[in-house]
C-alpha positions as CSV (number, residue, x, y, z in Angstrom):
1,X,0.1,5.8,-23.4
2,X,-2.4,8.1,-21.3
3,X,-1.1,7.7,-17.6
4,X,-4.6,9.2,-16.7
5,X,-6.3,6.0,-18.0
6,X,-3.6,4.1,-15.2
7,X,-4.7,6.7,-12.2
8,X,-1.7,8.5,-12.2
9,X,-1.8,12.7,-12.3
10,X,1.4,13.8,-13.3
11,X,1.9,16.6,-10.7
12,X,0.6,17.9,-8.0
13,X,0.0,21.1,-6.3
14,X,2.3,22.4,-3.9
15,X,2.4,24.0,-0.3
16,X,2.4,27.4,-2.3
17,X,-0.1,26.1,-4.2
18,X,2.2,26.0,-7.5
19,X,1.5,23.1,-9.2
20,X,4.5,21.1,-9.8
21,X,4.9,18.3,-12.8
22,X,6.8,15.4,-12.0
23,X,9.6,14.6,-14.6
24,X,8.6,12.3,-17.7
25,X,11.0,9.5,-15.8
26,X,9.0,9.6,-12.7
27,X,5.8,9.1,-14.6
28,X,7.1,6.4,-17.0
29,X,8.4,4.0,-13.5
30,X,5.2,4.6,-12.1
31,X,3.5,2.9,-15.6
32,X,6.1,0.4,-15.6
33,X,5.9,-0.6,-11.6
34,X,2.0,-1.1,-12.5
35,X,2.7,-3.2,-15.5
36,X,1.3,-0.8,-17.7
37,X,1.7,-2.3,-21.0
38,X,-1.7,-1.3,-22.7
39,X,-3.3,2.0,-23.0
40,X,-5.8,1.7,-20.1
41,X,-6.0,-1.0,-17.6
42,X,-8.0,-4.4,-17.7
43,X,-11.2,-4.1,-16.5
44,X,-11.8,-7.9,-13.9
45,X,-14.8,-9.4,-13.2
46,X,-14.6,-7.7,-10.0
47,X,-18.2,-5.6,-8.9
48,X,-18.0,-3.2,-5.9
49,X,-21.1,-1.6,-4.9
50,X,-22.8,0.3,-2.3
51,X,-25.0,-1.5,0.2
52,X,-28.9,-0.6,-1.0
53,X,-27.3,0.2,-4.2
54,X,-26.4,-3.3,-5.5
55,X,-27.7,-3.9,-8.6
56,X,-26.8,-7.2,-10.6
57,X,-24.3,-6.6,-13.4
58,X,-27.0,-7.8,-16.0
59,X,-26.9,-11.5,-15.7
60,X,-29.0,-14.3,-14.5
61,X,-27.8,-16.6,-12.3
62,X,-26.9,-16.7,-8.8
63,X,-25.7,-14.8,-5.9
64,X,-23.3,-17.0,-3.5
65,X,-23.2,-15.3,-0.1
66,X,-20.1,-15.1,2.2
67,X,-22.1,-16.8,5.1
68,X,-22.7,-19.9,2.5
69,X,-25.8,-18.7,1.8
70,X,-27.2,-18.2,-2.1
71,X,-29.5,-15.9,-3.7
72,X,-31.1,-16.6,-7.6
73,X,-30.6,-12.9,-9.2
74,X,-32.0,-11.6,-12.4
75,X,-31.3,-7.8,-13.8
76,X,-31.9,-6.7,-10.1
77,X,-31.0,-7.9,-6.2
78,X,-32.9,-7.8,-3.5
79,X,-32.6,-4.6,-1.2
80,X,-31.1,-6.2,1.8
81,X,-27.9,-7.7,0.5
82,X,-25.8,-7.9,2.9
83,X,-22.0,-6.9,3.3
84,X,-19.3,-9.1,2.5
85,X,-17.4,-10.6,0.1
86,X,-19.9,-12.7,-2.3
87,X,-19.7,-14.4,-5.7
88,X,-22.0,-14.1,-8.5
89,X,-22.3,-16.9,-10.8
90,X,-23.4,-16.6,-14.7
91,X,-25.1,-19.6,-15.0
92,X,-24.9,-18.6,-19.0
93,X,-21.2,-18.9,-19.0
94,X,-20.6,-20.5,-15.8
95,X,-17.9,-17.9,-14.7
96,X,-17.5,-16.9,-11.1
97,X,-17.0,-13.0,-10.1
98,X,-15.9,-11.5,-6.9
99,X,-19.1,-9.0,-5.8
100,X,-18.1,-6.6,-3.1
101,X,-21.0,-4.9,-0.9
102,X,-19.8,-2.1,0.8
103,X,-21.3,-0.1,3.7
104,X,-22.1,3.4,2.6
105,X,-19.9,4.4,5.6
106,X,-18.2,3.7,9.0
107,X,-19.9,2.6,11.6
108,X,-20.5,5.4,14.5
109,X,-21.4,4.1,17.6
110,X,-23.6,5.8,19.8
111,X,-21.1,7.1,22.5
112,X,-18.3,8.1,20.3
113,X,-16.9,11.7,22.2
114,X,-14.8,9.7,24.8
115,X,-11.6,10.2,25.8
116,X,-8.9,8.0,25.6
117,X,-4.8,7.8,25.3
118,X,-2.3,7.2,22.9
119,X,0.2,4.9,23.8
120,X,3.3,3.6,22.5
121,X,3.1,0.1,23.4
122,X,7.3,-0.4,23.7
123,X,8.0,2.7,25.8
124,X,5.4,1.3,28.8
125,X,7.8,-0.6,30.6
126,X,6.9,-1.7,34.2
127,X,9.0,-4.1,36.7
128,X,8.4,-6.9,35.3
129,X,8.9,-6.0,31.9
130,X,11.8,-7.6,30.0
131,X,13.5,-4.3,28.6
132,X,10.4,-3.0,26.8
133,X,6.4,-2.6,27.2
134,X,4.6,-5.7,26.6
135,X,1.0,-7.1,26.3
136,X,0.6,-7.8,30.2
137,X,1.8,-3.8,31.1
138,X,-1.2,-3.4,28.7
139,X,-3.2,-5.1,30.4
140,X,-2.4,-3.6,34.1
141,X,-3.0,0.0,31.9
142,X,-6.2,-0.6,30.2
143,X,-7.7,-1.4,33.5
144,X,-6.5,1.8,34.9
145,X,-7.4,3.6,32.1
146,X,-10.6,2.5,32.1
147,X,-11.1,2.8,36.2
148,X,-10.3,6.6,35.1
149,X,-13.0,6.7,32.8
150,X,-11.1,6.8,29.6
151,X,-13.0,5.5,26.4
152,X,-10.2,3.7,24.4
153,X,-6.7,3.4,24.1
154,X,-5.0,3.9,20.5
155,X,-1.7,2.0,20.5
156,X,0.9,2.0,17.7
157,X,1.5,-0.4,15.0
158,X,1.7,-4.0,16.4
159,X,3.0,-5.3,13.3
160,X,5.4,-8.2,12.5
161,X,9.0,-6.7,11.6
162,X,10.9,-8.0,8.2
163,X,11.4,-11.0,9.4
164,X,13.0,-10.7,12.9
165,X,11.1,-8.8,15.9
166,X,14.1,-6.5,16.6
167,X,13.5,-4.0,13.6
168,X,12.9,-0.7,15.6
169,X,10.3,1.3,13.6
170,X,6.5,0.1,14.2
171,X,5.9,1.8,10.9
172,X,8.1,-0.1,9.0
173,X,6.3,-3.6,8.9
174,X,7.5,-7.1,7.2
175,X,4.0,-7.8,7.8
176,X,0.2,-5.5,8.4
177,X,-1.6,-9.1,9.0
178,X,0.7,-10.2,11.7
179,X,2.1,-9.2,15.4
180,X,5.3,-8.4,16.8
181,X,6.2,-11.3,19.3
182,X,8.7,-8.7,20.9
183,X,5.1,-7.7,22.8
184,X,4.9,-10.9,24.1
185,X,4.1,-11.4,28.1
186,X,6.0,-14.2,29.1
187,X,4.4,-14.5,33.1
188,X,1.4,-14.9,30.9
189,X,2.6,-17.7,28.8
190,X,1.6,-21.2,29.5
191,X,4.0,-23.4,31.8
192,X,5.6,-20.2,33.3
193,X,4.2,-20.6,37.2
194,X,5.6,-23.9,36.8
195,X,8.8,-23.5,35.0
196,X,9.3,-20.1,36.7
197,X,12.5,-21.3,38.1
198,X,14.1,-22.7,35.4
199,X,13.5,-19.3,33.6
200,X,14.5,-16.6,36.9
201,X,18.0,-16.0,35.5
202,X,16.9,-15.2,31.7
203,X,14.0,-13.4,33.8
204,X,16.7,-11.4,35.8
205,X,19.0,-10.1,32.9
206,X,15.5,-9.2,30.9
207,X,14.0,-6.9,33.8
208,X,17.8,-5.6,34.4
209,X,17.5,-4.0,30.3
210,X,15.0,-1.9,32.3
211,X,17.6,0.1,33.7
212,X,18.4,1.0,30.5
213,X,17.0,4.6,28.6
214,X,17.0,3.2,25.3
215,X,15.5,0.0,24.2
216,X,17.9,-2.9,23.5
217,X,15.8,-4.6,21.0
218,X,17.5,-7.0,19.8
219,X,18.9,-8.3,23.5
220,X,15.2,-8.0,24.4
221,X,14.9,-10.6,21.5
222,X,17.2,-12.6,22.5
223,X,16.1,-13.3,26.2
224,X,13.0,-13.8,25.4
225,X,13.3,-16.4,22.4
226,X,15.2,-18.4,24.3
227,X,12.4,-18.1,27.6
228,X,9.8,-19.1,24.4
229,X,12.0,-22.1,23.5
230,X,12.0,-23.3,26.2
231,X,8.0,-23.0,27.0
232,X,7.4,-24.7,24.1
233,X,9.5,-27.5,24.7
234,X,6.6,-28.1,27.7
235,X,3.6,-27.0,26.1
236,X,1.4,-29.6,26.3
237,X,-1.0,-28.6,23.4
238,X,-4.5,-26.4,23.6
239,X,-7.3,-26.6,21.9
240,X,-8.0,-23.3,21.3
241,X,-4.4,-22.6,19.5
242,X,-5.3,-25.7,17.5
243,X,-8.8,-23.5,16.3
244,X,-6.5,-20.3,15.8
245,X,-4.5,-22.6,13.7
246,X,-7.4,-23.7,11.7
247,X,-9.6,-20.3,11.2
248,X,-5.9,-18.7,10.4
249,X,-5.9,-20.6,7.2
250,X,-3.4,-21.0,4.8
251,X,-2.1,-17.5,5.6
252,X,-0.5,-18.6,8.6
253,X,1.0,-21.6,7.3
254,X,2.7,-19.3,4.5
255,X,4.0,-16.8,7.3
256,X,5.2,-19.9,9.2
257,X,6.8,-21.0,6.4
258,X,8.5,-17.7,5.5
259,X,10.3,-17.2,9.4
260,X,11.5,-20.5,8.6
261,X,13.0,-20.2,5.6
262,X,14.3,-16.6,6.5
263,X,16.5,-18.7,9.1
264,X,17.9,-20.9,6.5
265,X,18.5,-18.1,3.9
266,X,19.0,-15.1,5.2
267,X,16.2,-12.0,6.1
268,X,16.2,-11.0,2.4
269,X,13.9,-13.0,0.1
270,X,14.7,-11.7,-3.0
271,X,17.7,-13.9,-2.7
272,X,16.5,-17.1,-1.5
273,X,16.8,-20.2,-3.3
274,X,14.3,-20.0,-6.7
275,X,12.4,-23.0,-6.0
276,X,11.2,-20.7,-2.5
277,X,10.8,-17.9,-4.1
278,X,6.8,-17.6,-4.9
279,X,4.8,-18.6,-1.6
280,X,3.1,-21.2,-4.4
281,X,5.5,-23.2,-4.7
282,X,5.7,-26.9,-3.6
283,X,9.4,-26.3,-1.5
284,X,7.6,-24.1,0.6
285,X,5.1,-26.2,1.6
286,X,7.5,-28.9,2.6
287,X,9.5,-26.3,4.9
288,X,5.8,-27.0,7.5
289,X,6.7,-31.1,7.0
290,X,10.9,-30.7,7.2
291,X,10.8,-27.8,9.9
292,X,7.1,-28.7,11.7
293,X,8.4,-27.5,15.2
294,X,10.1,-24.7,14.2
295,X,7.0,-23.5,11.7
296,X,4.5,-24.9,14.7
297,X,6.8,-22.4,16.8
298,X,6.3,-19.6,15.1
299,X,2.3,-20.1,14.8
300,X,2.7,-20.7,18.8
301,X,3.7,-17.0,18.9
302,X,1.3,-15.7,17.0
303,X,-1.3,-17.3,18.7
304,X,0.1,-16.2,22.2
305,X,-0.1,-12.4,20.9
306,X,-3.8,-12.6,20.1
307,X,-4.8,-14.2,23.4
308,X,-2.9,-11.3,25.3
309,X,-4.2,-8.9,23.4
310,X,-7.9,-10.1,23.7
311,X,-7.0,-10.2,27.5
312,X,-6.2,-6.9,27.6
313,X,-9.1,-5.4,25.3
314,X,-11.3,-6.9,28.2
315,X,-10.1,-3.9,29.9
316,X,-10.7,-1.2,27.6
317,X,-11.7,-0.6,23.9
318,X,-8.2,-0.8,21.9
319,X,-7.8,1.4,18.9
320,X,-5.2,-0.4,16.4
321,X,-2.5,1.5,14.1
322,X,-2.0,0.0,10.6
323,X,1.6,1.1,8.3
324,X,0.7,2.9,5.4
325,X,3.2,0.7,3.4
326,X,5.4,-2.8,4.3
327,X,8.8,-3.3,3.8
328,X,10.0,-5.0,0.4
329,X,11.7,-7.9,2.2
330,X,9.1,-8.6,4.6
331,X,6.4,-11.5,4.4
332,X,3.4,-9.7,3.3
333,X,5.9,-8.4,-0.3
334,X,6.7,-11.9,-0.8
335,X,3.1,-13.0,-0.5
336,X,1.7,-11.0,-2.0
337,X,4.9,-10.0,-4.7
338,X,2.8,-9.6,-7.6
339,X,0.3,-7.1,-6.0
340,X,2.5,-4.7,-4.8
341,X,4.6,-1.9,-7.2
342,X,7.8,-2.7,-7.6
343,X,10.4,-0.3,-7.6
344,X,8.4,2.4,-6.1
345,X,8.3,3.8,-2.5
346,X,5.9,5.5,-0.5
347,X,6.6,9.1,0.2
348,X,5.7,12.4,0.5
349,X,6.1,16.0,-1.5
350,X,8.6,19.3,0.4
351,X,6.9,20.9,2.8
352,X,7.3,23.2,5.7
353,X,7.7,19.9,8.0
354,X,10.7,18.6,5.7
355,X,11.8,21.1,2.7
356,X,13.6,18.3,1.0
357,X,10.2,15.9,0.9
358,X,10.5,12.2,2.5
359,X,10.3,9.2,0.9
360,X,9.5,6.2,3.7
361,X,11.2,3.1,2.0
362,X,7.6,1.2,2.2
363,X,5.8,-0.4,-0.5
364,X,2.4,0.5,-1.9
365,X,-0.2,-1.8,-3.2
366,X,-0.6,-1.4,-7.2
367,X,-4.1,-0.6,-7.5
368,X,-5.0,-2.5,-10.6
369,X,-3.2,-5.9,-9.2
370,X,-5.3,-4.7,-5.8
371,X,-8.8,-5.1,-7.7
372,X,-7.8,-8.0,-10.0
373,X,-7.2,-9.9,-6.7
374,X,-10.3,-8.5,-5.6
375,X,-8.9,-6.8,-2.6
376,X,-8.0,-9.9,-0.7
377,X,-4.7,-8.7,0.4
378,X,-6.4,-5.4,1.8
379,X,-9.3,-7.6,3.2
380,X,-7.0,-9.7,5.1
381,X,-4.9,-7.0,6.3
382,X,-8.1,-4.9,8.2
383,X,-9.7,-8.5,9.4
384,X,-6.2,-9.7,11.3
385,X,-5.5,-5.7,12.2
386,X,-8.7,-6.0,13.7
387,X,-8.6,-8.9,15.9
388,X,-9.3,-8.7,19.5
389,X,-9.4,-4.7,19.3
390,X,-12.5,-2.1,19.1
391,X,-11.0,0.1,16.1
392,X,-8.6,1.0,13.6
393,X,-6.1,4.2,12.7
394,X,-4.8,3.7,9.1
395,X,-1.7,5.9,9.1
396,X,-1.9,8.2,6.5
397,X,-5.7,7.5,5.0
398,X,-4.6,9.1,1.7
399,X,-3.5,5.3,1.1
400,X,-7.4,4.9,0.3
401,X,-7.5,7.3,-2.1
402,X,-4.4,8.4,-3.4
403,X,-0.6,8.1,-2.8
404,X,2.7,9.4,-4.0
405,X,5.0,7.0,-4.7
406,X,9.1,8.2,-5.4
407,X,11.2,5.4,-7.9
408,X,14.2,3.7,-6.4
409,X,17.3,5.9,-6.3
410,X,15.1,8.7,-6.6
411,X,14.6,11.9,-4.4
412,X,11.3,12.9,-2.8
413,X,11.4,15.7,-5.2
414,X,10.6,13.8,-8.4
415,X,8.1,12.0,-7.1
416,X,4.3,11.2,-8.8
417,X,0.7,11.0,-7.5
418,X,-1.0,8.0,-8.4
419,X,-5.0,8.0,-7.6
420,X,-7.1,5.7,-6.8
421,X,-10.3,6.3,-9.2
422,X,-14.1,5.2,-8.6
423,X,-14.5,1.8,-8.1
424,X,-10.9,1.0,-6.9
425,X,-10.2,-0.1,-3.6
426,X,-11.9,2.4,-1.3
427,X,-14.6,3.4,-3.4
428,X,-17.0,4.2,-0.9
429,X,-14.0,6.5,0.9
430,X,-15.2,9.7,-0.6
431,X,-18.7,9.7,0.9
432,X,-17.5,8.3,4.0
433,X,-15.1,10.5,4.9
434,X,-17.1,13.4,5.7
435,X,-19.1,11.1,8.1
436,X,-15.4,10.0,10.2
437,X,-14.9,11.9,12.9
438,X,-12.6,9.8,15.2
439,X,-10.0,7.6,15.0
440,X,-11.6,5.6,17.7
441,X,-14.9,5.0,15.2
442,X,-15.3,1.3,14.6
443,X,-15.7,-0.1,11.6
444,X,-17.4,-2.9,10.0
445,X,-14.4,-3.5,7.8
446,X,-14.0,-5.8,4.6
């Protein structure tokens, strides 16, 4: 078997610039991680094109738009196809396939050269935080920021920990689609003015972890929770949380679903219950009926982050931070378990910055799963990253192109680089590259 025909190179060139082959083990867990049981890859249904550049893969039919819209198609489309995720329909064999239009790159806007600040969110702790930085000291700092003049501010990764908010490393996510609750403002939650009282001795003991240099994470946690609980008990309902609820979709029941059943079964998936363990699966969906104010809890949360955050980005154009990889016991691995490589990690050859190389512990998407989903787990990941904020930094943007991935119980050292070819994921990354210039550069995104 040809592990160029799967997008993997063998080696890689050195900081010497020695090229260096990665041993025949490395190369064969790599093939088996992407399920390589044939000599090249499947080829889905799946079209990604260029906008201007979309030309109809030979069939008549028709071309369902993402904004409900439809478009009768012959060998050729019209020029002003828009992007977005669209079907195309054979109407000589009936199928259905995914057709991708992508921008021919980022968007720029006009005043790009600002300045701005990078901020990590938890160390931006002011009195009335509750032992770490939260979304209402956001707030109070993008409207200084921006009374300074600064353009944006890029933050660090807001993402949900695997599965409890006390994990410590924002770049070592349970979940790139959802938030960290730990940010949560709780003055800014509904019922606090009125329940202030109640709360002022869980309020004490949380502003008193102030005091302390380093960040008690999982006290901060626990203080907090139980202020939640107990706000939720009161909460009278709101519309708008019942339309985040809605336009969420199923995604958010499954991520309610999976902090649930992390509480009944432990934080590790892998060894929950079988009838639990595929999202699918109709024991999952009755967690949301057996456990509907804990699940409804949870969503609550969620829901709270976004209207903080939006809050805050009233301020001040916020720049997001997205993981290059998740955790392989956090929700988005068990949601998406079958498009993700398993027994690989994401890492990183020696170097002058670590002579020993670094392998991260996070899990990378298998590129041929990727496009036989047709990218909806990336697609999903950039819209929720991008909620409420001006802009995205993906960590590491080789994960568009190419990453090397290290087996399990292997060192850094014997690791492999597996490329993303034409067509795959981020095809239009290699002309748009040259035309990013800032972090801070919106982007129309999938």
């Amino acid at each position: 078997m040809n592990p160029a025909s799967w997008g993997i190179d063998e080696g890689y060139v050195d900081m010497s610039g020695e090229y260096r082959r990665a041993p025949r083990q490395t190369v064969t867990a790599a093939l088996e991680a992407m399920h390589a049981t044939t000599e090249q890859p499947d080829a889905p249904n799946v079209f990604v094109v260029e906008q201007e550049d979309a030309n109809a893969p030979g069939v008549a039919g028709w071309l369902h738009l993402e904004d409900g819209g439809s478009l009768p198609i012959d060998s050729s489309l019209p020029p002003d196809v828009p992007v977005g995720y669209h079907f195309i329909e054979d109407l000589k064999s009936g199928d259905s396939s995914p057709f991708i239009v992508v921008p021919r790159s980022c968007y720029l806007p006009p005043d790009l050269f600002a300045w701005g600040w990078a901020l990590q969110l938890y160390a931006l702790r002011s009195e009335s935080s509750w032992g770490i930085g939260d979304m209402g000291s956001l707030r109070r700092f993008a409207h200084w920021a921006a009374g300074n003049d600064a353009g944006f501010c890029l933050l660090n990764p807001l993402h949900s920990p695997a599965p409890h908010p006390d994990q410590a490393s924002p770049y070592f996510p349970g979940s790139r689609v959802w938030r960290n609750p730990i940010y949560i403002d709780l003055e800014d939650v509904p019922g606090w003015s009125e329940h202030r009282g109640a709360l002022e001795e869980l309020g004490t003991l949380g502003r008193e972890l102030n005091d302390r240099r380093i960040i008690d994470r999982g006290e901060v946690w626990r203080l907090k929770e139980t202020a939640l609980m107990s706000l939720w008990r009161v909460f009278d309902g709101d519309d708008d949380f019942d339309r985040y609820c809605r336009e969420s979709g199923p995604i958010l029941d499954a991520f309610a679903a999976f902090v649930v059943l992390a509480d009944l079964h432990g934080p590790d998936w892998h060894v929950w219950p079988t009838d639990v363990l595929k999202p699918q699966q109709a024991a999952v969906s009755h967690v949301l009926t057996d456990h509907r104010d804990r699940a409804r809890f949870v969503k609550w949360q969620q829901w709270l982050l976004d209207r903080q955050l939006r809050a805050a980005a009233k301020e001040l154009m916020l720049v997001g931070d997205v993981a290059v990889g998740v955790n392989s016991v956090g929700f988005d691995a068990w949601y998406w378990q079958d498009v993700f490589a398993p027994g690989m990690r994401v890492g990183a050859p020696p170097d002058d910055f670590n002579l020993e190389g670094q392998e991260w512990g996070v899990l990378a998407f298998n590129p041929h799963r990727l496009r036989a989903a047709a990218y909806e787990p990336f697609a999903l990941m950039v819209r929720h990253a991008l909620r409420s904020l001006g802009g995205l930094r993906l960590d590491h943007i080789m994960g568009l192109w190419r990453l090397f991935w290290v087996p399990d119980e292997s060192s850094p050292t014997e690791l492999t680089c597996v490329i993303r070819r034409r067509n795959s994921w981020a095809s239009w990354h290699s002309k748009a590259s040259g035309r990013i210039r800032s972090s801070s550069a919106k982007t129309s995104g999938p």
